[in-house]
C-alpha positions as CSV (number, residue, x, y, z in Angstrom):
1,X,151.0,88.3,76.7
2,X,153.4,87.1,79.1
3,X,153.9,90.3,80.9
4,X,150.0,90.7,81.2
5,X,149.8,87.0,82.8
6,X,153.0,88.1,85.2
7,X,151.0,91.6,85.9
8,X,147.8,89.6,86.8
9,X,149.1,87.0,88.6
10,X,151.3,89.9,90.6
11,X,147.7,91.8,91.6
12,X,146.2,88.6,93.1
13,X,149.1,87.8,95.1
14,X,149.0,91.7,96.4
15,X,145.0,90.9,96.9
16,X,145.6,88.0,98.9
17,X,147.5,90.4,101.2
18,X,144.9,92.4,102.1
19,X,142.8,92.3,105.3
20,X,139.8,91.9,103.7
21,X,140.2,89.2,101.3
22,X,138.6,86.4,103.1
23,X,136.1,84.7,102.1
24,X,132.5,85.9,102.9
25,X,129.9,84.0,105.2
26,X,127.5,82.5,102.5
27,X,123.6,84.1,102.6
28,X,120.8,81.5,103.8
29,X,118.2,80.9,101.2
30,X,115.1,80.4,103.3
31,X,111.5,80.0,102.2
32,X,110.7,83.9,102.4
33,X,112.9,86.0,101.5
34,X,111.4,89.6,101.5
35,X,113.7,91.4,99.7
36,X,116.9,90.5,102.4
37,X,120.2,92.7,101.5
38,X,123.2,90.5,101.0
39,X,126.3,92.7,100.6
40,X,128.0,91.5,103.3
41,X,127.7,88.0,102.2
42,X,129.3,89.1,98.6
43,X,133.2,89.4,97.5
44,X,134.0,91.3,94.8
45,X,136.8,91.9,92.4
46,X,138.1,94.7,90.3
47,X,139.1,93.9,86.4
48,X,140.1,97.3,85.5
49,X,140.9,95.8,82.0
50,X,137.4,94.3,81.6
51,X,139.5,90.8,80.1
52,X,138.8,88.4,83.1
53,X,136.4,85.6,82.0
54,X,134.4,83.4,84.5
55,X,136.8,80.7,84.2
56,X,139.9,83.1,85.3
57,X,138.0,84.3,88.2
58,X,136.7,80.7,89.5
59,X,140.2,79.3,89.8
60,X,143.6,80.3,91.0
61,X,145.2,82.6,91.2
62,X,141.9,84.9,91.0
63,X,140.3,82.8,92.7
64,X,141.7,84.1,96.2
65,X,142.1,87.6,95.4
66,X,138.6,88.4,96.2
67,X,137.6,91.1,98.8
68,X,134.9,90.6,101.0
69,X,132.3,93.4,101.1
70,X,132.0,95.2,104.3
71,X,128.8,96.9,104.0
72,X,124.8,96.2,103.1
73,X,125.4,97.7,99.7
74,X,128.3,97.5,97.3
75,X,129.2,101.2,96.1
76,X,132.5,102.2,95.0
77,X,131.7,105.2,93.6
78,X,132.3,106.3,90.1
79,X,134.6,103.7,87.9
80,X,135.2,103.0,84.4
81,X,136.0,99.7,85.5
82,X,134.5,95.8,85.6
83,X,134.1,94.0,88.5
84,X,133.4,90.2,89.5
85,X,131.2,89.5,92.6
86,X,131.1,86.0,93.8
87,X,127.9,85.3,95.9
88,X,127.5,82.4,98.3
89,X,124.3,81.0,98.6
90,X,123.3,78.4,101.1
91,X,120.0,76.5,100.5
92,X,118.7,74.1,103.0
93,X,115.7,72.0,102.6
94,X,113.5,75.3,101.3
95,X,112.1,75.1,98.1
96,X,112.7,78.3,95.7
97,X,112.2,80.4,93.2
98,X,114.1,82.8,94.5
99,X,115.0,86.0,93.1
100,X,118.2,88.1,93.2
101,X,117.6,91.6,92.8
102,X,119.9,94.8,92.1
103,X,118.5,97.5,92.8
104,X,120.3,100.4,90.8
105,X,119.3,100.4,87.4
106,X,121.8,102.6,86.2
107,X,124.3,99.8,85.8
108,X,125.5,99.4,82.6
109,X,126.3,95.4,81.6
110,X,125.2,92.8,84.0
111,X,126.2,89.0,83.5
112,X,124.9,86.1,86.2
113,X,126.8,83.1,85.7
114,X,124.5,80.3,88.0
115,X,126.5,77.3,89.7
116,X,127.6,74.5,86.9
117,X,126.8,77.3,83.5
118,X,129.0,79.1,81.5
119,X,126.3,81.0,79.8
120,X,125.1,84.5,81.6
121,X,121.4,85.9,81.5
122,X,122.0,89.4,81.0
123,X,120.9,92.6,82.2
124,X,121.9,96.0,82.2
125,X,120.7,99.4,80.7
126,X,122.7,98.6,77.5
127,X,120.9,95.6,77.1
128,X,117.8,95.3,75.3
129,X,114.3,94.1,77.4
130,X,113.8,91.4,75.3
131,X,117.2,90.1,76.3
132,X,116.9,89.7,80.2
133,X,114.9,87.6,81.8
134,X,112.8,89.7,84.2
135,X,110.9,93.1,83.0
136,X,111.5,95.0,85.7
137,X,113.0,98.7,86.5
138,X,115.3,96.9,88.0
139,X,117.4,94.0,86.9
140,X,116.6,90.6,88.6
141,X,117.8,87.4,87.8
142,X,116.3,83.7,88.8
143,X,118.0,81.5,91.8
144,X,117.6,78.1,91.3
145,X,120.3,76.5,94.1
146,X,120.4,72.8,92.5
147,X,122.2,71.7,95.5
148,X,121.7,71.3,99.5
149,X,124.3,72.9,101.2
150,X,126.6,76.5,99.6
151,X,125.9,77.7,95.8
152,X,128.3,79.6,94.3
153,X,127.1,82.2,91.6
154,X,129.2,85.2,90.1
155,X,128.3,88.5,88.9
156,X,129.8,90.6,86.1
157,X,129.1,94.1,86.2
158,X,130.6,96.7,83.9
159,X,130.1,99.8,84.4
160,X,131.1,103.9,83.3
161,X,129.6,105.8,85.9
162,X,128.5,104.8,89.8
163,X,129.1,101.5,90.8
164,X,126.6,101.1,92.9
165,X,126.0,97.6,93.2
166,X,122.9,97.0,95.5
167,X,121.7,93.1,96.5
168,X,118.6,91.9,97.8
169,X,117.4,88.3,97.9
170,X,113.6,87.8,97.6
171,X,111.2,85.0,97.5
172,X,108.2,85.2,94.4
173,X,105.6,85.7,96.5
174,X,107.5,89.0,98.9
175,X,108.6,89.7,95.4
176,X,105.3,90.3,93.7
177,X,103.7,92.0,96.4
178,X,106.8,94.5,97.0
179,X,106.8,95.4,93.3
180,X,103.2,96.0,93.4
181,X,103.6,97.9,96.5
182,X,106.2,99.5,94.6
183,X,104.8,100.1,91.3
184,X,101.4,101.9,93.2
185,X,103.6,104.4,95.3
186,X,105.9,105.4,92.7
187,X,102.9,105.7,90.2
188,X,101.6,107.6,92.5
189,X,104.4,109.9,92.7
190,X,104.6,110.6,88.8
191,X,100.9,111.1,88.7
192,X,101.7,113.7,91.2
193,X,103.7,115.5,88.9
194,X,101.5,114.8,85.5
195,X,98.8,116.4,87.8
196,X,100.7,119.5,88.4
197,X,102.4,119.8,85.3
198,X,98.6,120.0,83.7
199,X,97.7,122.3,86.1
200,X,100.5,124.8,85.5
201,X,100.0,124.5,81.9
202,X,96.3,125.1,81.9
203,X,97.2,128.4,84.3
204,X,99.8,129.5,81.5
205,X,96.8,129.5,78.8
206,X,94.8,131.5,81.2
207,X,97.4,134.2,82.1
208,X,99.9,133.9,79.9
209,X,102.9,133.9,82.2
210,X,105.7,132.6,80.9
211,X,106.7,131.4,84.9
212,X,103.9,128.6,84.2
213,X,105.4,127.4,81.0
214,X,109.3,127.0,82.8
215,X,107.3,125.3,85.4
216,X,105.7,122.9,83.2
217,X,109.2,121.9,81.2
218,X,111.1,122.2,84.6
219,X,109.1,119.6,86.9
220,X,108.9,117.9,83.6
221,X,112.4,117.9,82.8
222,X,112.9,116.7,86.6
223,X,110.5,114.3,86.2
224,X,112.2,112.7,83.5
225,X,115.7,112.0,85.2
226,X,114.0,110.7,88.1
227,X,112.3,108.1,85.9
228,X,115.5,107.4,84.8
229,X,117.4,106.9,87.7
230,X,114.4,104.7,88.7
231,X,114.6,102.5,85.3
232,X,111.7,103.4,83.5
233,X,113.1,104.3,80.4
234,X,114.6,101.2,79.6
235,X,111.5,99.3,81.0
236,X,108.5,101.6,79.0
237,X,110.2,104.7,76.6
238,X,113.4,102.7,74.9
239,X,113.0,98.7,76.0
240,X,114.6,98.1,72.4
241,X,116.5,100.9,72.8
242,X,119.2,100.8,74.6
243,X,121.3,103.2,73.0
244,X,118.7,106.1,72.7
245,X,118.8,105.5,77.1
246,X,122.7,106.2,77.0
247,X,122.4,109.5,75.4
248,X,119.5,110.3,78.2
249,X,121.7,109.5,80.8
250,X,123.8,112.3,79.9
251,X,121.9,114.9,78.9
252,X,118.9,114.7,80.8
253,X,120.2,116.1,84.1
254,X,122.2,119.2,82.5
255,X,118.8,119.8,80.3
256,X,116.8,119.9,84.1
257,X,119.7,122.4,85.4
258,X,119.2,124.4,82.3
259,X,115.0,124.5,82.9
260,X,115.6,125.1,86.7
261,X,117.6,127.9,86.0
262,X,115.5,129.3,83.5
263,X,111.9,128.9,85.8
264,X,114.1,130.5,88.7
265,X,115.0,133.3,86.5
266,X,111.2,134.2,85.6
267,X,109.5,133.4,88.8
268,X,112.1,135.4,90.9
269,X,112.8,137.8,88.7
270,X,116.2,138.2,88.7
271,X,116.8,140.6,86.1
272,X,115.0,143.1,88.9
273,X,116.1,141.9,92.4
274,X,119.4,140.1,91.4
275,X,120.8,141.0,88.3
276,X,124.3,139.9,88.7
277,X,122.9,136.6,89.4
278,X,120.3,136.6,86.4
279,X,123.8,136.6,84.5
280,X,124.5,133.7,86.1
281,X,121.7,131.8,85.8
282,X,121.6,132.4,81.7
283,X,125.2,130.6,81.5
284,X,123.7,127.7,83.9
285,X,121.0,127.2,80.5
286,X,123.2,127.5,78.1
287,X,125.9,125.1,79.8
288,X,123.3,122.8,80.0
289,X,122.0,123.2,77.0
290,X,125.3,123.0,74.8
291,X,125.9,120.0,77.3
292,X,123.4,117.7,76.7
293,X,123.8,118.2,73.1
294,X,127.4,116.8,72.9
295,X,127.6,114.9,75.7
296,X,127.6,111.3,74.1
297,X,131.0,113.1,72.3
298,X,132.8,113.4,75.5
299,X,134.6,110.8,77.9
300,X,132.3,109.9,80.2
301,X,134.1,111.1,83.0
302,X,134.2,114.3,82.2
303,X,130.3,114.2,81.8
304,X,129.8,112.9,84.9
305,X,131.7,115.3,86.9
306,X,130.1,118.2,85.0
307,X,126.6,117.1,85.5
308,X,127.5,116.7,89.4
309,X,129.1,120.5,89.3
310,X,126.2,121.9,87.2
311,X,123.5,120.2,89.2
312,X,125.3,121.7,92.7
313,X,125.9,125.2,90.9
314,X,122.3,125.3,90.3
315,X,121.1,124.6,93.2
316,X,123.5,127.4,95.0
317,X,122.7,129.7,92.9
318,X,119.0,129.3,92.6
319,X,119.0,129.1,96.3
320,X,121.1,132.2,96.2
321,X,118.5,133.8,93.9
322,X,115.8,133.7,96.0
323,X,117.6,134.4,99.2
324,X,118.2,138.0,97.8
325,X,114.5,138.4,95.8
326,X,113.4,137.4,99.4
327,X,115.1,140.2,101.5
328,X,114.0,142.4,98.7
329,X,110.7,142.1,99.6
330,X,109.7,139.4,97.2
331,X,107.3,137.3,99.6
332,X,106.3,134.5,96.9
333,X,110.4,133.8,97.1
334,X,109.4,131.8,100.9
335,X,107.6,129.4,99.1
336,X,110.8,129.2,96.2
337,X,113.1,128.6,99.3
338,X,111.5,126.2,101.0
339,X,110.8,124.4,97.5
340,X,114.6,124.4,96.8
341,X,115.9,123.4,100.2
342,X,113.7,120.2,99.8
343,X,114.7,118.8,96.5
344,X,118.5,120.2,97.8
345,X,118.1,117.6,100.7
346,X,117.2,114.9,98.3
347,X,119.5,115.8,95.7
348,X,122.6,115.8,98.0
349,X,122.0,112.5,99.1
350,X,121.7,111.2,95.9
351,X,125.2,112.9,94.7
352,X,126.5,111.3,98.1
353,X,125.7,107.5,96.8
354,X,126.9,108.7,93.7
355,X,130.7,109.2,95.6
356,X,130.2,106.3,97.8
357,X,127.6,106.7,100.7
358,X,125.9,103.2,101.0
359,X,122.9,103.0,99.5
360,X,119.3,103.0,101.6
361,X,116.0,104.7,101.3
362,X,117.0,107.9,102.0
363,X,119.8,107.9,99.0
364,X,117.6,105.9,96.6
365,X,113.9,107.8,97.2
366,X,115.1,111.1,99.1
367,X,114.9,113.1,95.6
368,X,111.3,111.6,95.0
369,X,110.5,113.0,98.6
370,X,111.6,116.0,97.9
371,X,111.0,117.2,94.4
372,X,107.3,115.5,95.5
373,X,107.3,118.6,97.8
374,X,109.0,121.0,95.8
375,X,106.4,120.9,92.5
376,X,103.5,121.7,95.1
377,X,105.3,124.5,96.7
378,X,106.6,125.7,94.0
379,X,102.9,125.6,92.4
380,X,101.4,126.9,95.6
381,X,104.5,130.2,94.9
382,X,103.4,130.6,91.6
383,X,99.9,131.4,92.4
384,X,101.3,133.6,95.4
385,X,103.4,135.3,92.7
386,X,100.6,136.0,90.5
387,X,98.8,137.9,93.6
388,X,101.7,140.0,94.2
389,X,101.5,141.1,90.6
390,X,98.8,141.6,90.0
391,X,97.8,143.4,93.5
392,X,97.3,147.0,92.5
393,X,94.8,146.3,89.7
394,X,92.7,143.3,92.0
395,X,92.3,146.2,94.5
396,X,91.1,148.4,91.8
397,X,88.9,146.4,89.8
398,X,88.6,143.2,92.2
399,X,86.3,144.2,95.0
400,X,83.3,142.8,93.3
401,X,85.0,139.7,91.4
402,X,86.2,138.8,95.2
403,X,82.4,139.0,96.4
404,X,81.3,137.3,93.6
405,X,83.9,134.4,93.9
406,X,83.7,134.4,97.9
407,X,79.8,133.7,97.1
408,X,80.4,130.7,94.9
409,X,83.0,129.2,96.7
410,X,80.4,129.3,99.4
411,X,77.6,128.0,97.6
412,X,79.4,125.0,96.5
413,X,81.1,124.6,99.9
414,X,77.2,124.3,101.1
415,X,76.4,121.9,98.1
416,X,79.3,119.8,99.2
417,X,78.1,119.8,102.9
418,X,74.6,119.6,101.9
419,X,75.3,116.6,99.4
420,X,77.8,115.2,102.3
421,X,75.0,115.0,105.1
422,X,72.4,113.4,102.8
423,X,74.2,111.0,101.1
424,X,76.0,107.5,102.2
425,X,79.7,108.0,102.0
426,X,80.0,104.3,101.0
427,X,77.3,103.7,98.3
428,X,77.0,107.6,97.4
429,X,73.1,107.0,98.2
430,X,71.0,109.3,99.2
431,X,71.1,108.6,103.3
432,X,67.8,108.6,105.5
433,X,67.5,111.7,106.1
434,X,67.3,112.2,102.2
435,X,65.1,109.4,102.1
436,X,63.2,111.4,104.6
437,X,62.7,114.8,102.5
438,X,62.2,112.0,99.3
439,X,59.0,110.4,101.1
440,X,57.5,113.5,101.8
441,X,57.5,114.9,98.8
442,X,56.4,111.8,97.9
443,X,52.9,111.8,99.7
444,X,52.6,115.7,98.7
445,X,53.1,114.6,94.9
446,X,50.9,111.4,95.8
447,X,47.9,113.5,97.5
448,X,47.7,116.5,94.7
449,X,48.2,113.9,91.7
450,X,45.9,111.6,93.7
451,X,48.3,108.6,92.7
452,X,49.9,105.9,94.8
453,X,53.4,104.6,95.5
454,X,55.4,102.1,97.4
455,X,58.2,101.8,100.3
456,X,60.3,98.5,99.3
457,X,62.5,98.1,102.4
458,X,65.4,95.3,101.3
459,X,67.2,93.6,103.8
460,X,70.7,91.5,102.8
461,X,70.6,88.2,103.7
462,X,73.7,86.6,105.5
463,X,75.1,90.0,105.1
464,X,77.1,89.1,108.6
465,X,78.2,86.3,107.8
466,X,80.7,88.1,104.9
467,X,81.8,90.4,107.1
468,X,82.9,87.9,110.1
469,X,84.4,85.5,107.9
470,X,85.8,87.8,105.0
471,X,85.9,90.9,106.8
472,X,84.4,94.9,106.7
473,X,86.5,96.0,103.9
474,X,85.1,93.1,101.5
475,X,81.7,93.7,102.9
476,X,82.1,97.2,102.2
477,X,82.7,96.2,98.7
478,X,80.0,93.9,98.6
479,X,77.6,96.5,99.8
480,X,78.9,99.0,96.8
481,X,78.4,96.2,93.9
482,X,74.6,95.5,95.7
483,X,74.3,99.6,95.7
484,X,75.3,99.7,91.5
485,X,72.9,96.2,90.7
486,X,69.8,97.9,93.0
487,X,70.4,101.2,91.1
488,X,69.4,99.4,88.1
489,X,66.0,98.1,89.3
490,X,64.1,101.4,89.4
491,X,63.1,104.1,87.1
492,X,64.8,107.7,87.0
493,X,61.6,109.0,89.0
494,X,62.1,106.6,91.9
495,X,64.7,106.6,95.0
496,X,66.7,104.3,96.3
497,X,68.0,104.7,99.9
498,X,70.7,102.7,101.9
499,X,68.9,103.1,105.3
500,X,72.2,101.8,107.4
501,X,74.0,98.5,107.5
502,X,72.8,95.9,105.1
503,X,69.4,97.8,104.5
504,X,68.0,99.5,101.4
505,X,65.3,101.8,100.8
506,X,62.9,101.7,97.7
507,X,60.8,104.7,97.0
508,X,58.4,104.0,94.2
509,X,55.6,106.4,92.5
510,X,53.1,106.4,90.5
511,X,52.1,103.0,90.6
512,X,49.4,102.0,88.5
513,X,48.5,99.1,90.7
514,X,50.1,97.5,93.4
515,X,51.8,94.5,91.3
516,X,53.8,97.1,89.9
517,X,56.1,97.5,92.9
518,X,56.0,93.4,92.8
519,X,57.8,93.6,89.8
520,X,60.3,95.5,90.7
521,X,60.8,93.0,93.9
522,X,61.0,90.0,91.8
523,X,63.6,92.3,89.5
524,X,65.7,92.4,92.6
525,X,66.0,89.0,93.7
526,X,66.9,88.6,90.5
527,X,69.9,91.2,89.8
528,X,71.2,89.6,93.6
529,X,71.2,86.2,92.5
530,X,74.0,86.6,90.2
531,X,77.1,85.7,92.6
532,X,79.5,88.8,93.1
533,X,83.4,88.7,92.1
534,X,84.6,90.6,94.8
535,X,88.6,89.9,96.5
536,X,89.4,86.2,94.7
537,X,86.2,85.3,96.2
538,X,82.3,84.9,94.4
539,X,80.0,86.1,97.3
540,X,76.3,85.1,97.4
541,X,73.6,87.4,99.2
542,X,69.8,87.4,98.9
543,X,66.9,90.2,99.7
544,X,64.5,89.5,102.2
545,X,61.9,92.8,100.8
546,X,58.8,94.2,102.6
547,X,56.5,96.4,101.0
548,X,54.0,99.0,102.1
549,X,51.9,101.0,100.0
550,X,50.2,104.6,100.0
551,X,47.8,105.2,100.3
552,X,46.2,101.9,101.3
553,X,49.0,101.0,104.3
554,X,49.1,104.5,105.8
555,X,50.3,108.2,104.9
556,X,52.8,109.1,107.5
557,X,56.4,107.9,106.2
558,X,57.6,106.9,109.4
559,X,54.8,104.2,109.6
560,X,55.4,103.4,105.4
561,X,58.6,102.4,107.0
562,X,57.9,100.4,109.7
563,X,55.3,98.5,108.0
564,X,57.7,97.4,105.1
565,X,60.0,97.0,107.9
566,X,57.6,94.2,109.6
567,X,56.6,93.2,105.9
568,X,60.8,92.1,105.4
569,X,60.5,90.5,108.4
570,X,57.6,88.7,107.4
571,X,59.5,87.5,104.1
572,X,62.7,86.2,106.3
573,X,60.6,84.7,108.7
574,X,59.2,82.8,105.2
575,X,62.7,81.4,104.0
576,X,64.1,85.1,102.7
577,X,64.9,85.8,99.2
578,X,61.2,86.7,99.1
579,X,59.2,89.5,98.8
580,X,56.2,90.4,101.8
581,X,53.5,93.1,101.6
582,X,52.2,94.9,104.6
583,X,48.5,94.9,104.6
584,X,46.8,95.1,108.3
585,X,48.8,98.2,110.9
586,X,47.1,96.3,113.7
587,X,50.4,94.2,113.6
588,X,52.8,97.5,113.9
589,X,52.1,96.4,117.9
590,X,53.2,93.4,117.9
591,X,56.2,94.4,115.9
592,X,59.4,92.6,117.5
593,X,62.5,93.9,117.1
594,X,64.6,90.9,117.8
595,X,63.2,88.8,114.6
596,X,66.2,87.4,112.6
């Protein structure tokens, strides 16, 4: 024991001799905090014996023999090591919470001692999600400075692997928001691959290509370490599990290798264009296969350098792979080598944090970006693949299939345009020029049946007022919810229009007698009065609704309109949230346009 204590004692002294062991500028706590790196602001110490306690390192000798951090991120690369950060926070009069945040959730033990307590919260991917404080991909911890003036908190980390030790200091509310922000675009970027994945697979049923299989289990295979180098299998697949996310660790990225290799193998076909390489690729799988299955028997060291070397062996290779199918005349290999050269950019920058590059957007989300564009181009190959294929026999028997295809593709491209033009893009109601067609097949229907109907023209009341003092986008929304509560109010027979702006259009037939289309009125001033939930607010609107009738009003739709158009000014002009009918087209002259 007392050559240990001399040995320690003899490192801090050799510390205190270096440059950079001076203390670090403490970080400013102020009342927003959007997610502020603080590496600069943090010393750190290396405990390559992992037997320092918090006591040791807050008092001499250890006390001075920490190294200030020079860069925005701590990364030292790969270690099988612990290290101590002490972080200096200064709070002035701003009230917290605050939130620390490290932002690599590969880490493997995390322990934040707060000023004045000897007892950590905990974090890390060996540590269960039940046992930290935070859910989150990534580990975050409270800040609670109890005193004006500096805070000093320390940080254990232990780690087998990158120590990559990246600090941000956030405020709840930037918090919340980034993580939502977060959480959509990342959400986003799985659903992305789920989406492809499903497509690929439902192709494989159709034609029975293996290709679309190895795509399926390569993108997801890829998928999967992604998730994990973004935290989600701690945080959704093995929360209680920590040891089950160990094992992953290490075997999910020579499993991807393996798949990569094997997809590049069936859609290049390398046992044609590049056979010497095709043997190549088959010892890529089977190093990656017999890899991940003894992986959690081997140091870790040696795991980590050989899923670094496989990963960059594939990637050559593969890349190599298509470089010759593509001088062979193998056109769907473009698409291959564009694919590869994208998640190559991403995935080099990622091994570069690994060794030490500081860590930024680029390192952390650069393979997202990329593999994001590789699964579509690879997809987008695949089908190019099938063409070449299967060219000789489409030329044969295809002629009429293409014709026949061509012709639907065009008549729903017309059904598209034709359901574009005559429908509101907001409310997906039909728009007035489908109102239009609607009326007059109306008044044919109404003169051979001999029947009547009504034009209910509904006006929102105060609808400006929402969208000065809320805004467009919640009036938008407001206009949607009115659209789904006015689409309740009429029978399947009967159209409803949005005319433009706040204004709907009811077309209703075969009315019995006119107090028929009264009903419906009074049905819609009631289905509005119900307040709407819309953004954290409960908006109010009212219909101001003038009717005209067929036949007794007119028989021309243009006039049907204009005279429940004067009728709804009649029911504003009469307090609004009211109902008016129009019964004398002497009054279409004196019709005035500027009426509230």
């Amino acid at each position: 024991m007392g050559t240990l204590r001399f040995i320690r004692n003899l490192l801090a002294l050799a510390a205190l001799a270096v440059p950079g062991a001076i203390l670090a500028a403490p970080a400013w706590l102020d009342s927003r905090l959007p997610g502020v790196p603080i590496g600069t602001h943090v010393e750190y110490l290396e405990d390559t014996t992992g037997s320092l306690t918090l006591r040791d390192v807050s008092s001499r000798p250890w006390l001075d023999a920490f190294v200030q951090n020079r860069s925005e991120n701590l990364n030292l690369g790969f270690r099988d090591s612990t290290i101590w950060l002490r972080i200096r926070l200064e709070r002035g009069a701003a009230l917290g919470p605050w939130m620390l945040e490290v932002s690599y959730p590969m880490l493997d033990n995390l322990q934040f001692y707060s000023p004045g307590s000897t007892i950590p919260l905990v974090a890390g991917d060996h540590t269960r999600l039940s046992d930290r404080v935070f859910a989150d991909r990534h580990f975050v911890f409270p800040v609670d400075a109890p005193d004006l003036g500096v805070n000093v908190y320390y940080l254990r980390v232990k780690q087998v692997g990158t120590m990559s030790v990246p600090i941000r200091l956030w405020d709840r509310a930037s918090f919340d928001t980034a993580k939502r922000d977060e959480t959509f675009l990342l959400g986003s970027y799985f659903g992305l691959l789920f989406v492809m994945m499903a497509y690929n697979l439902f192709l494989y049923f159709i034609v029975r290509d293996r290709a679309y299989a190895a795509y399926v289990v390569f993108v997801g295979s890829m998928g999967f370490v992604i998730g994990l180098n973004n935290g989600f299998g701690g945080l959704y697949l093995w929360p209680e599990a920590p040891a089950i996310g160990d094992w992953a660790q290490v075997a999910a990225a020579p499993i991807a290798c393996a798949a990569g290799a094997f997809f590049s193998r069936l859609f290049l076909q390398t046992r044609i264009y590049a056979p010497r390489v095709d043997r190549l690729l088959l010892a890529i799988v089977a190093a990656g296969v017999t890899m991940a299955l003894i992986a959690t028997s081997l140091p870790r060291v040696i795991v980590f350098w050989f899923d670094h070397l496989i990963a960059l062996t594939t990637i050559i290779a593969a890349y190599g792979c298509g470089i010759v199918a593509y001088r062979a005349g193998f056109k769907p290999a473009s698409y291959y080598l564009i694919a590869f050269f994208t998640v190559f950019a991403g995935g080099l920058l990622m091994v570069a944090r690994n060794f030490g590059l500081p860590a930024s957007v680029f390192t952390d989300y650069g393979l997202q970006i990329g593999s994001a564009l590789e699964v579509v181009l690879l997809s987008m190959g695949l089908a190019d693949r099938i063409n070449s294929l299967r060219r000789e026999k489409e030329q044969a028997q295809g002629v009429a299939q293409e014709r026949e295809r061509t012709a639907m593709l065009l008549r729903e491209s017309e059904e598209r345009m034709r359901y574009q033009a005559q429908h509101d893009p907001l409310t997906g109601l039909p728009n007035r020029w489908l109102l239009r067609d609607r009326l007059l097949q109306a008044v044919a229907r109404a003169k051979r049946d001999r029947t009547a109907f009504a034009v209910a023209l509904v006006d929102l009341d105060n609808f400006k007022t929402v969208n000065d003092s809320l805004g467009h986008d919640v009036g938008d929304l407001l206009l949607v919810e009115v659209a789904q509560r006015l689409s309740g109010c009429i029978r399947e027979r009967d159209t409803i229009a949005r005319l433009g702006g706040d204004e709907f259009v009811f077309v209703l037939e075969d009315l019995a007698a006119p107090e028929d289309s009264a009903l419906v009125a009074r049905k819609i001033i009631d289905v509005l009065a119900t307040p709407f939930p819309i953004a954290g607010e409960l908006l109010r609107t009212s219909p101001s609704i003038g009717i005209s009738l067929y036949p007794e009003d007119g028989q021309d739709p243009d006039f049907l309109l204009k005279f429940a158009d004067i009728a709804m000014y009649r029911a504003k002009s009469a307090g609004r949230n009211c109902y008016r009918f129009y019964h004398d087209p002497e009054q279409l002259h004196a019709y005035d346009k500027t009426v509230e």
